[in-house]
C-alpha positions, 0 to 999 in steps of 0.5 A, a space after each residue: 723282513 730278511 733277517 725275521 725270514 731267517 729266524 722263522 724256525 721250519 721243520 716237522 709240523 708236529 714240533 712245537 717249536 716249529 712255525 713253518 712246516 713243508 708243503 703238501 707234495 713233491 708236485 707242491 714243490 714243483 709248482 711253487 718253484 715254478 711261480 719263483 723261477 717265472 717271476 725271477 725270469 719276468 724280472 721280480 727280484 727277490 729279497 730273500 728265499 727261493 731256494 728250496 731247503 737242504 742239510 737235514 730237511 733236503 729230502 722233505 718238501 721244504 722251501 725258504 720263507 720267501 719274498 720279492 723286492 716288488 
């Protein structure tokens, strides 16, 4: 699942090519980094992702594709 996660193209919505786009909101940001820190904080691991998206996509509302170990 790690390595398919890496290879899902993310960007602007309205490119073909792109399969996954950014969230809604800043507040859509907040709240799902929310539910990330208090499941890592609860004890879930995570097998990849959590991190929101920097270098050209930094100043959209764009988080990894992510999954936990449970």
């Amino acid at each position: 699942m790690t390595e398919i996660a890496s290879q899902i193209p993310i960007g602007d919505p309205r490119d073909p090519s792109t399969i996954m786009g950014p969230v809604i909101s800043a507040g859509a940001v907040d709240r799902i980094m929310g539910f990330i820190d208090r499941a890592t904080s609860a004890g879930c691991g995570l097998a990849f992702g959590g991190k929101r998206l920097g270098g050209e996509l930094a100043d959209g509302y764009f988080i990894q594709p992510t999954g936990s170990t449970i």
